[in-house]
N, C-alpha and C positions, 0 to 999 in steps of 0.2 A: 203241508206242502214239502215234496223232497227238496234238497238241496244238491244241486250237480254243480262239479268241482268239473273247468273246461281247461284242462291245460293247453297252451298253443291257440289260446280263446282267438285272438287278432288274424291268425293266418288264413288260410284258402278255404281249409276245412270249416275251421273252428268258427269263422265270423257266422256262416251259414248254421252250425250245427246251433248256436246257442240261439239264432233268432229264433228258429224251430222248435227248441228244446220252450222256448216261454211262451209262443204258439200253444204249445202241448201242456201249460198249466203248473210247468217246474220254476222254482227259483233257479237261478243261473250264476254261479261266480266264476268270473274266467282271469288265470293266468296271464300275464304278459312278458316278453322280454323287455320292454322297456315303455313307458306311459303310450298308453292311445284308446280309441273311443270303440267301445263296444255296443252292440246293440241297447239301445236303450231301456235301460232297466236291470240290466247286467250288470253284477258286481264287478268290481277286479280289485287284482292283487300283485303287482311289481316282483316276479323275479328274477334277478338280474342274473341268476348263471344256474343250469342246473349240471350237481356234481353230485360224486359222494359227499360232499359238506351242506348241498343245500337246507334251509330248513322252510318246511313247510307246514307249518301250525299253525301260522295267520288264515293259511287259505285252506287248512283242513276243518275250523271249529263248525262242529253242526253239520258236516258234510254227510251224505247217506252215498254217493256215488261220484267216482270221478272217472272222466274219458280224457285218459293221456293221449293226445295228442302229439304234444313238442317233443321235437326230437331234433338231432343234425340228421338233415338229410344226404340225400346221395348227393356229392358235390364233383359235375362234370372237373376237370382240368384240376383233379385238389393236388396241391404242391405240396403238403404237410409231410413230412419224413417218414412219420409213422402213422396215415391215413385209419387205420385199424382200433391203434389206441386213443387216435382223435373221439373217434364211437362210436367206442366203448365208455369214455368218462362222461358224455351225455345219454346217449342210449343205454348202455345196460346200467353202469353205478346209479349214474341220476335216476335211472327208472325203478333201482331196485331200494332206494332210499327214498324217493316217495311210497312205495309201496308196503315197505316196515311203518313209517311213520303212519299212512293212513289204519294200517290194521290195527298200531297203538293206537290210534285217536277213536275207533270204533266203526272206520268205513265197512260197510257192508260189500260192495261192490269195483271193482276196477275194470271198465273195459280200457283196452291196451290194444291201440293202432299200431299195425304191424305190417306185413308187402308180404306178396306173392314172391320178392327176391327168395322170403326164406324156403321156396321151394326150389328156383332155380331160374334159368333165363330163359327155358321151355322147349317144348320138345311137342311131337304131333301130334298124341294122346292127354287130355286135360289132366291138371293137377288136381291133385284131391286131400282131404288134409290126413289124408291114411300114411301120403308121399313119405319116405324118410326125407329130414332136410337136404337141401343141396345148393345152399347158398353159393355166386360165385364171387363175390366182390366185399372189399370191409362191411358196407352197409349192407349185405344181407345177413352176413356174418355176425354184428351187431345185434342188428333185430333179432336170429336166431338165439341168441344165448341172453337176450333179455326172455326172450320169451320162454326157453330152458329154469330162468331165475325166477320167474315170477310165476310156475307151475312149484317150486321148489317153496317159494313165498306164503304160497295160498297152503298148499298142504302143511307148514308150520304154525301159518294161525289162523287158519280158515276163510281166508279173504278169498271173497265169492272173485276170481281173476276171467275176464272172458277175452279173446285173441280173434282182433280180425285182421287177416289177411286180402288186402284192395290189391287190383291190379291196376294200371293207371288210372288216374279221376282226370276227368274232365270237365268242364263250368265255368260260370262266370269269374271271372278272376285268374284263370288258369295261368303256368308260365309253361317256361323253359321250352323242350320241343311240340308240346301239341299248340302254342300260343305260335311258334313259329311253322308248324304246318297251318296253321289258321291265316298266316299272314301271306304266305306263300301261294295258296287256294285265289285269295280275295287279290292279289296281284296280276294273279292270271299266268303266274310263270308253271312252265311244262315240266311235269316229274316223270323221273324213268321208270316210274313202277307196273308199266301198261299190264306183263303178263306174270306179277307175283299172286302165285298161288297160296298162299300162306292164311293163316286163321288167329284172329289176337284176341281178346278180351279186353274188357272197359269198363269203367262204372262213371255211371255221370254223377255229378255232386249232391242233387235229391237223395236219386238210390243210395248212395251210401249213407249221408245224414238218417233216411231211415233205418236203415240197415242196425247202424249202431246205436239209435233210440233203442230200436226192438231192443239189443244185448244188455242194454242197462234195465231190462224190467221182467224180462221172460224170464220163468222160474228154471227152465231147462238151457239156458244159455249158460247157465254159472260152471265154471270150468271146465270150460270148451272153447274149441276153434271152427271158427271157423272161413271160406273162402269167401269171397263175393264178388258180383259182377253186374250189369245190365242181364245179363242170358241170354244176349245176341250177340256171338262169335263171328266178326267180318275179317275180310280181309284188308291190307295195306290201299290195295287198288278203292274196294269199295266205301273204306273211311275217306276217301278224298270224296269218293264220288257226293257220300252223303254231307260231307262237311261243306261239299259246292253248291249242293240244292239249300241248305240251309241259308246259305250268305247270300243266295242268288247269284252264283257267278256259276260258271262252267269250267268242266273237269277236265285239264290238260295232261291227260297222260298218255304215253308214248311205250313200248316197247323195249327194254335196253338189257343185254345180258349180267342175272346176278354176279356173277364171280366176277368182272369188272368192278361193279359198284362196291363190293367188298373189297376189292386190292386197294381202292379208290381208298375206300376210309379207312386201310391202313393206315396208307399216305400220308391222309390228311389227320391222322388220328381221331377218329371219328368213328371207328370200329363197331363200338355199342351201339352206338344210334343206326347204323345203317344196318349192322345184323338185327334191331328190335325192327326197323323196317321190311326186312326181308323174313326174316323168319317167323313160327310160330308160338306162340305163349296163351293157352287155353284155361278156365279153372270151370271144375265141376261144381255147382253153388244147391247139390243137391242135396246136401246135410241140415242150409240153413234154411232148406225148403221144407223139409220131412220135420226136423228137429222144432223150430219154432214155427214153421205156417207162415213162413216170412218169403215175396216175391217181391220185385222191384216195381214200384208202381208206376215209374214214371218210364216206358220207351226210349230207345235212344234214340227216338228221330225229334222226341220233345225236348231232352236233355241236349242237343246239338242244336236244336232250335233256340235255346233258351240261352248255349253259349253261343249262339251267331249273333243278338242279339243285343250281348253285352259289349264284344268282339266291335261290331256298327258302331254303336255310341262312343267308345274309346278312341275309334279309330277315326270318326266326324269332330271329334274333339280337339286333334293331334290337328286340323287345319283349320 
């Protein structure tokens, strides 16, 4: 039986991937930042800080594959001085000191969760992983030059390294802004998005847990990249609409000129969010379609079903 090493096991991703991953007949040992309960029957492993000093021997012995996960993510409003070299000592050192370590211990394999940031914050024609990078921000910044390191990694000891690149996920558990467009939806409150034209990409949290099963097994996945998505491109207007039939509520949106709403979230410093609202961010997922015979099996009317449904219970819970 393989052994898969789940960094980040506890989080959004990771609870789902490793339930999956024992579904599918694998041992499971997952990482933690700090004690908590993993699918049952999941290993874990306590570690408290990943740097360049971490050590990871406890949670390499017998490993045949690991799916790094953990990482610092993109953090709205970050006050740190040097945002940049925040991570960098998670994201690339920590990721490139797990990854010597696992090819000393004899891992065969690393898939390595990555973002479509490292191509850019998107433009009208889809992204493709041919793009030269074009990070704009620390955190894509980050992810790019880990994922420069650990092409650097694998060509020094043959660690089989695979790169995906997700655009937003979506699912049960979600936060930040798709958890507050979900709240917003079920409220009933009116958005000005009536006439954006715009085109976005998505992955709901199935597709991608497959996605990245496939990477860890497929002989032709081993050092490559690749993009992923749903492969149904909406727009801002029509994710509401679909996130309304899902919750059973109705789509209030309104008509309102973009170049206001962007002076708006100057203003309000809110820039990112209301340019990812308005504008477009596409990826072309036809490499991991030709290359491994890999589609998304689940739709996103199922995957926004499946989060409406989490979204209800949270939300009947709260009164």
């Amino acid at each position: 039986m393989r052994v898969i090493l789940v960094t980040g096991a506890d989080g959004f991703i990771g609870t789902r991937l490793c339930s999956e991953l024992q579904k599918r007949g694998c041992s499971v040992r997952g990482t933690l930042w700090q004690p908590a309960s993993l699918p049952d029957g999941c290993e874990s492993v306590v570690i408290d800080d990943i740097s360049r000093a971490t050590d990871w021997s406890a949670a390499l012995q017998g490993v045949d594959t690991i799916i790094h996960l953990a990482a610092r993510v993109h953090v709205m409003d970050d006050n740190t001085v040097n945002p940049l070299e925040e991570f960098r000592k998670v994201n690339v050192a920590g990721t490139e000191r797990l990854a010597k370590q696992a090819a000393a211990a004899g891992v065969r394999r690393m898939v390595f969760m990555s973002s479509v940031k490292v191509n850019g914050e998107g433009r009208q024609e889809p992204h493709t992983e041919a793009d030269p990078p074009d990070p704009e921000d620390a955190y894509g910044v980050s992810k790019q030059e880990a994922e420069d390191m650990l092409r650097r990694v694998a060509k020094e000891t043959g660690l089989e390294v695979v790169i995906i690149r997700s655009p937003l996920v979506y699912g049960p558990g979600v936060k930040a802004n798709f958890l507050k467009l979900l709240t917003t939806v079920w409220r009933g409150f009116p958005l000005p998005f009536g006439d954006i034209l715009n085109h976005r990409s998505f992955i709901g949290l199935g597709n991608l847990v497959d996605a990245i099963i496939a990477c860890t097994t497929h002989p032709k996945a081993a050092w490559n990249t690749y993009l992923v998505s749903d492969g149904e491109d909406v727009s801002t207007p029509e994710l509401v609409r679909r996130i309304a039939v899902s919750l059973g509520r109705q789509a209030r949106l309104f008509p309102f000129p973009s170049s206001i709403l962007r002076i708006v979230g100057k203003l309000t410093g809110k820039s990112d969010a209301v340019n990812r609202l308005l504008g477009s961010l596409t990826v072309d997922i036809s490499k991991i379609r030709r290359e491994l015979g890999w589609k998304p099996p689940f739709t996103m009317a199922k995957g926004l079903a499946e989060t409406a449904e989490w979204f209800r219970n949270i939300t009947i819970k709260k009164f």
